[in-house]
Structures are given as structure tokens and as C-alpha cells.
Kinemage of the C-alpha trace (Angstrom):
@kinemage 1
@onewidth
@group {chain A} dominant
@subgroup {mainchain}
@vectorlist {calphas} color= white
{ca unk a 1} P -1.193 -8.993 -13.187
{ca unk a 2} L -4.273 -8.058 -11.111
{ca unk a 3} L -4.253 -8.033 -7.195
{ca unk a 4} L -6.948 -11.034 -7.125
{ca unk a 5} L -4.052 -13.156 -8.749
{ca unk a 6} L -1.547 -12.436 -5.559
{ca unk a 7} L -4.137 -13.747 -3.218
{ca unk a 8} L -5.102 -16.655 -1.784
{ca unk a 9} L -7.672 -18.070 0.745
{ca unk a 10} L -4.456 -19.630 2.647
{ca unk a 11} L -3.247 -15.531 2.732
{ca unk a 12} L -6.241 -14.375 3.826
{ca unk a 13} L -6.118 -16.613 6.618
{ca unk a 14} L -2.596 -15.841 7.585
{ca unk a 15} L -3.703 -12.385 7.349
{ca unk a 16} L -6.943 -12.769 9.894
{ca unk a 17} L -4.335 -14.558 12.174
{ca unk a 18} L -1.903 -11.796 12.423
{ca unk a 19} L -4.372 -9.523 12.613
{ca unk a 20} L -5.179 -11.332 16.303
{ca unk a 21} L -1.355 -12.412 17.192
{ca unk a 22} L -0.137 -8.782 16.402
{ca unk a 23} L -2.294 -7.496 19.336
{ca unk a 24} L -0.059 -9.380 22.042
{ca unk a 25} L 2.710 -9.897 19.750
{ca unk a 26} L 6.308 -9.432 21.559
{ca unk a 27} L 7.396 -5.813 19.797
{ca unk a 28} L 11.386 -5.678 20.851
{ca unk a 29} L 12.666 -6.598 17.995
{ca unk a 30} L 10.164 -7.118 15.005
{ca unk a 31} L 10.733 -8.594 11.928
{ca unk a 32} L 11.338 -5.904 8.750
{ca unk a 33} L 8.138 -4.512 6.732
{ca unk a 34} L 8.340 -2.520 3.499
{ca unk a 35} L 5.920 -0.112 2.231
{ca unk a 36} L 5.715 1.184 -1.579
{ca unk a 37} L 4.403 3.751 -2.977
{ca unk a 38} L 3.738 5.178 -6.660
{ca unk a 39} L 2.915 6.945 -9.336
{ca unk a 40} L -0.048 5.903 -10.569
{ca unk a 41} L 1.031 3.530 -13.454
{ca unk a 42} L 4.025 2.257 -12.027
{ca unk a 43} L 4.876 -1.466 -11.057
{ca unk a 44} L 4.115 -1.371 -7.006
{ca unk a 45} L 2.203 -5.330 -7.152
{ca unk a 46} L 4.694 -6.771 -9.624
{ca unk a 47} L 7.341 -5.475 -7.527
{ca unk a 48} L 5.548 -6.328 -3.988
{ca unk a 49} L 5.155 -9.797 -5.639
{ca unk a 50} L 9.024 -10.048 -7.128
{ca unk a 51} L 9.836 -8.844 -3.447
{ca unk a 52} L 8.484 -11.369 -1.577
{ca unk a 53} L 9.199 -13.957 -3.796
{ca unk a 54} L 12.403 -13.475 -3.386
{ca unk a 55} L 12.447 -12.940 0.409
{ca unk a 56} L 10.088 -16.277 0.814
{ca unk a 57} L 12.618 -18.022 -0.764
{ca unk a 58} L 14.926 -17.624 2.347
{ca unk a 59} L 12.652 -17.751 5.038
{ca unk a 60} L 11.145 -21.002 6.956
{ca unk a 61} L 8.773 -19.536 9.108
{ca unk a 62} L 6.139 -17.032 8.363
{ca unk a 63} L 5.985 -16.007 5.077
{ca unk a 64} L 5.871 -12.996 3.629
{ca unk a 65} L 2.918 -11.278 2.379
{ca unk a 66} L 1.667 -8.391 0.536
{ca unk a 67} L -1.238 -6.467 1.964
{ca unk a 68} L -3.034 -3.645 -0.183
{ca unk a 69} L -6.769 -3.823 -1.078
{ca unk a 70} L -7.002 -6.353 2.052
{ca unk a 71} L -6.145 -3.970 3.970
{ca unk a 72} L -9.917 -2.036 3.432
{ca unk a 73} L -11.573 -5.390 3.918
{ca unk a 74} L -9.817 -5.866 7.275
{ca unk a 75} L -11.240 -1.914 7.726
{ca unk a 76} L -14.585 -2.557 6.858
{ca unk a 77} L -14.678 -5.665 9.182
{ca unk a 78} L -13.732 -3.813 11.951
{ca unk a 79} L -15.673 -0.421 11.324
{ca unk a 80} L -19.337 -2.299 10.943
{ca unk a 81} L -18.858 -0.588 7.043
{ca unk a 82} L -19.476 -2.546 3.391
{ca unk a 83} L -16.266 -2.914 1.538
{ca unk a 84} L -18.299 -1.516 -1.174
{ca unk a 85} L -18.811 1.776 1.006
{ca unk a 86} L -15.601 2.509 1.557
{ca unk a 87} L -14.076 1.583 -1.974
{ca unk a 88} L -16.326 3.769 -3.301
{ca unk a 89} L -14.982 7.291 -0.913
{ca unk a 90} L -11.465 5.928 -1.831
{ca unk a 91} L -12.731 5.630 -5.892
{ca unk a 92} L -15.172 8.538 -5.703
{ca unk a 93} L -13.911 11.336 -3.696
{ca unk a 94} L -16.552 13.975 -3.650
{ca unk a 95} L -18.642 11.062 -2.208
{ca unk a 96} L -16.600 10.241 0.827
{ca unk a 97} L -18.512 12.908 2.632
{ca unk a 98} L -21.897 11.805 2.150
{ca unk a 99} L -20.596 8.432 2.681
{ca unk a 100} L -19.453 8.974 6.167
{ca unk a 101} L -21.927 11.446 7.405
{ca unk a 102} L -23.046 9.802 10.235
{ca unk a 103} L -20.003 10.154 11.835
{ca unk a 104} L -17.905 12.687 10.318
{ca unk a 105} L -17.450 15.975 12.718
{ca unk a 106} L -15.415 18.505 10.608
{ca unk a 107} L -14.771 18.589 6.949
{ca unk a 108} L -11.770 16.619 7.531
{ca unk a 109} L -11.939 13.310 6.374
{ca unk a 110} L -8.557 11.935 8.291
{ca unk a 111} L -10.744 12.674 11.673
{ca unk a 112} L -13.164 10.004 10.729
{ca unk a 113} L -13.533 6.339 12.256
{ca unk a 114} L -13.080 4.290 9.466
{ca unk a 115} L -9.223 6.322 8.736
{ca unk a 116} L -8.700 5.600 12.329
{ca unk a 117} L -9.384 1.621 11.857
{ca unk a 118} L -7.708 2.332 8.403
{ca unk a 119} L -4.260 3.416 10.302
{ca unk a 120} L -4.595 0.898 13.100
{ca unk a 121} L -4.790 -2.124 10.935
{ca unk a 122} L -1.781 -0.578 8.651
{ca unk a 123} L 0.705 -0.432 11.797
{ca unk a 124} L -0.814 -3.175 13.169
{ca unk a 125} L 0.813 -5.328 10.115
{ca unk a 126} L 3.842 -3.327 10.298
{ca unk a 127} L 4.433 -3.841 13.567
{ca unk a 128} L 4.509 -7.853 12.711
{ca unk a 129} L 6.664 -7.055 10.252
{ca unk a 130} L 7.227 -9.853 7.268
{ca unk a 131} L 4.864 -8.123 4.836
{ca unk a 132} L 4.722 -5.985 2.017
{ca unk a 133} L 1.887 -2.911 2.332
{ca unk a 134} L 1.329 -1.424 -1.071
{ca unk a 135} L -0.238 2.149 -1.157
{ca unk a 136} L -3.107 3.276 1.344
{ca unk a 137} L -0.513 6.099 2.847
{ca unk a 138} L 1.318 3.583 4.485
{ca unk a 139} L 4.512 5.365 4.516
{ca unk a 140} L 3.126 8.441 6.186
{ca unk a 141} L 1.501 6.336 9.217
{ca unk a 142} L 4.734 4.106 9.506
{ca unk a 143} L 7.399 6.940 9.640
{ca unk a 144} L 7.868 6.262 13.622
{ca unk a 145} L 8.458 2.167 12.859
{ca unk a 146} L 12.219 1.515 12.348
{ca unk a 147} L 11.513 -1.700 11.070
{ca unk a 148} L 9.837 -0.366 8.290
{ca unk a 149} L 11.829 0.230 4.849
{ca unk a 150} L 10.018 2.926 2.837
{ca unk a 151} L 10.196 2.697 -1.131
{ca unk a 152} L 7.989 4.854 -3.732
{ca unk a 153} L 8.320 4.263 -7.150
{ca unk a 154} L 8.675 7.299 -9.947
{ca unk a 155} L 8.620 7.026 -13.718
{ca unk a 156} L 8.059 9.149 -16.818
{ca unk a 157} L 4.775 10.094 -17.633
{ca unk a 158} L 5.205 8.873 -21.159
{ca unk a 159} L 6.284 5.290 -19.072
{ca unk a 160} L 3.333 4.837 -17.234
{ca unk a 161} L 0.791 5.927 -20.431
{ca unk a 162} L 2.254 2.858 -22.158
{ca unk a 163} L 2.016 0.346 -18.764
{ca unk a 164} L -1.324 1.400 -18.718
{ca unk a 165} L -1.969 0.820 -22.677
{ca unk a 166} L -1.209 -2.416 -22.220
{ca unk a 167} L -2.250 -3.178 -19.539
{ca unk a 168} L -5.937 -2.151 -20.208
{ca unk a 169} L -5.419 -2.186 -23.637
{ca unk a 170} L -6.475 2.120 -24.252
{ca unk a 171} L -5.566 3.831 -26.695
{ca unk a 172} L -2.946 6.989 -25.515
{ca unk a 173} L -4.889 9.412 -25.284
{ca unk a 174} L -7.819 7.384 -23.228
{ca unk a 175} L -4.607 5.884 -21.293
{ca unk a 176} L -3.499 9.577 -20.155
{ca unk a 177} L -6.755 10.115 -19.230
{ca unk a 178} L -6.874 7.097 -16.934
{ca unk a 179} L -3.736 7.432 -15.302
{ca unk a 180} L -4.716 11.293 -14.585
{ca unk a 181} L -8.295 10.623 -13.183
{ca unk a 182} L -6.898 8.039 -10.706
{ca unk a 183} L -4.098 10.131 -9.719
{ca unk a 184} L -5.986 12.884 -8.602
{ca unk a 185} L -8.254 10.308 -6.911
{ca unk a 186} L -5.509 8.888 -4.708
{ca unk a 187} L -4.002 11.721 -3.666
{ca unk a 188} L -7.242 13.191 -2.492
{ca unk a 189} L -7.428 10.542 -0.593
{ca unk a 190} L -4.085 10.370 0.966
{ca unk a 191} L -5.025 14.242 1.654
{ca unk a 192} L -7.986 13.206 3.497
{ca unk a 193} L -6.072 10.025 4.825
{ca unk a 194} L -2.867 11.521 7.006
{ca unk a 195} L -1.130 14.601 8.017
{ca unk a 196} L 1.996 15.166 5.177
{ca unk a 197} L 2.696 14.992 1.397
{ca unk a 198} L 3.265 11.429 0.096
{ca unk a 199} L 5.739 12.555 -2.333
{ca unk a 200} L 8.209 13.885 0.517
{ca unk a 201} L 11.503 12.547 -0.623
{ca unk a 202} L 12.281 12.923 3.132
{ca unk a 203} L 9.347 9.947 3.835
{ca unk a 204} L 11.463 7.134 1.839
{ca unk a 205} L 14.312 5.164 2.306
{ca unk a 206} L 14.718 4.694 -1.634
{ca unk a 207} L 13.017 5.831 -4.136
{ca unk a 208} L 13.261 4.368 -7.854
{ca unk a 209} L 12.674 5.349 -11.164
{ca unk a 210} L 10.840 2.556 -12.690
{ca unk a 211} L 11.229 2.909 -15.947
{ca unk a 212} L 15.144 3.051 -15.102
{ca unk a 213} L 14.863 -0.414 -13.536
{ca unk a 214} L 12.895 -3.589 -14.841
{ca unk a 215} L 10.803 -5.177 -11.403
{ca unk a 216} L 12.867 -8.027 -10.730
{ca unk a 217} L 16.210 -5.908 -10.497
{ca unk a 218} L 13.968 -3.403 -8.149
{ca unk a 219} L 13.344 -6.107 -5.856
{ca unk a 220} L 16.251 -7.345 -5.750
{ca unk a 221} L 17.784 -3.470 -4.858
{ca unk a 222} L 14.858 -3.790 -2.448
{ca unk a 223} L 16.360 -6.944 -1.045
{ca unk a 224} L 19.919 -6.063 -0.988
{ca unk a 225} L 18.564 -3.151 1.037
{ca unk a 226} L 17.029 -4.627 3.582
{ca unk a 227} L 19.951 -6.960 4.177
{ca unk a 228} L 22.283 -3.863 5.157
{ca unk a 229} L 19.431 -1.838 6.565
{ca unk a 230} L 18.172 -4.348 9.012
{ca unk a 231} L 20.289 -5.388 12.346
């Protein structure tokens, strides 16, 4: 399922909203937020959409949301950038530098504006809590939230070559290909993105092997989690 099927115009709203509330929202005790992470070719929207599913199921007030490639919307908003600018340093790497010239001061992407807005708009949503951030280093920006429940999501190699098969409909080889290229993509720019290594075991508060566990039972872990973690 592709990320323009989990969203809405009604989301987006609710996502502009918080994005105001969150800045004179009451922080003592906000409401949990979980962040996934993965290896490329593993389930993170199904499961972000199983998740909150499930959790919308019990609430009655603000639902739950996921928030991934909104997130660099909400970025380019607030940095004066296009969102086509800044997908393309996250899709092109040895662009991003040319990209942000203007302002960059060091070779060091992290340092720039746009990562600052980037991490500002990720805790921001955390802080609110209710919401489900999907990639963009959120677990490395997030580690001082305790209302934040950390999951990354591992899997075979030979697992995520056939997700992406069918999922794209490649052939294996082409398939390998993909799921390498856009590997080494994101985690140039999580290395650009934030101090720390995204695959620290230490960063997560489980961490599944997806081909181990179909994405409803993950959520459901996720779930049952959350229940014991949360006061």
C-alpha cells in the first residue's frame, strides 16, 4: 500500500493543528508516540497503519496518526524550501550539498537549517504524543522523550527482495538492486541527519524480525507493549 493511501485531507488538517497546539501544549504527562524504523523493504506503513488501527479503535478523542513523508512537507513549510528540494537531498545524496549551499557552513549536513526544522517538527509531534513517526531518524532525535516507544524492524535480505518483487513487480535481481540503492541512500542521510547509528540495538525498545512476524501480529506486540510500557 503506498503512503498517499494512509492520508487524508481530514489528517493533514489534524496534522497543521497539532503542529500549532503542540507549541503551548501542557507537556506533564503526554500521551505515548511510537517511532519505527527499518530495513529498507520491510513493512514500517503497513505496520504504522495496523498500529493505529488498532489503537483508534480504543480511543475517543484525538486519533492517532502516522506521520512520515508529511513530516518534510511540514519542513519545507517552515524552512521557505520546495518539497521537491528537499526530497531530492533525501533521494539524491551527493546533491544535498549543492542543494543547501546557501546556507550550509561545514561539510556537515546535520548543521544545516532545514535538519534543524527537520528535528523540531519530529519532537514537536512526539511531544503530542498519539502518533506514529515512520523513518526520518526519528528514534535518534526522540531518545530523551519517555513517552516515546522505539521499534525498528529487521528481516532477511532474501525477505525484503521478494516484498519488493511484488510490490514493484522487479524481477530479483533488479529487486536487490532497488532495495540496495535506497539503503545506502537512507542511511546517508540519517548520517547527515543526527549524531548516532540508527541500527544501535541500544536506541529501541523492541526490535522485530519481520519476516518472523506477519504485520497485524507486530502491531498487536506493538500494542500489548505500550499497554505495560506506558503509566
Amino acid at each position: 500500500m503506498g503512503l498517499n493511501e494512509l492520508w487524508t485531507l481530514q489528517q493533514e488538517e489534524k496534522l497543521k493543528a497539532w503542529h500549532q497546539v503542540q507549541l503551548v501544549a501542557d507537556q506533564g504527562r503526554p500521551a505515548p508516540c511510537f517511532t519505527i524504523a527499518r530495513e529498507f523493504g520491510c513493512e514500517a506503513y503497513p505496520v504504522a497503519e495496523e498500529l493505529i488501527k488498532r489503537l483508534n479503535a480504543q480511543v475517543a478523542g484525538e486519533p492517532w496518526v502516522i506521520i512520515g513523508q508529511q513530516i518534510i512537507d511540514e519542513v519545507a513549510k517552515i524552512s521557505g524550501y520546495s518539497v521537491e528540494q528537499i526530497e531530492k537531498s533525501q533521494d539524491t545524496p551527493s546533491s544535498l550539498k549543492a542543494i543547501f549551499s546557501m546556507f550550509l557552513d561545514s561539510s556537515r549536513a546535520e548543521e544545516t537549517e532545514v535538519f534543524t526544522h527537520m528535528r523540531a517538527v519530529i519532537r514537536g509531534f512526539a511531544k503530542r504524543g498519539q502518533c506514529v513517526l515512520v523513518g526520518r531518524g526519528s528514534a535518534l532525535v526522540t531518545q530523551d522523550l519517555s513517552n516515546c516507544i522505539n521499534l525498528r524492524l529487521v528481516a532477511p535480505h532474501e525477505f525484503r527482495v521478494q516484498k519488493i518483487m511484488k510490490t514493484h513487480n522487479f524481477k530479483k535481481t533488479e529487486a536487490a538492486q532497488f532495495i540496495a540503492s535506497h539503503q545506502q541512500q537512507r542511511d546517508d542521510f540519517i548520517r547527515r541527519f543526527g549524531a548516532g547509528n540508527i541500527t544501535d540495538p541500544l536506541l529501541y525498545h523492541l526490535i522485530i524480525n519481520n519476516a518472523h512476524l506477519e504485520v497485524k501480529k507486530i502491531a498487536e506486540l506493538a500494542e500489548e507493549y505500550m499497554t505495560h510500557y506506558v503509566n
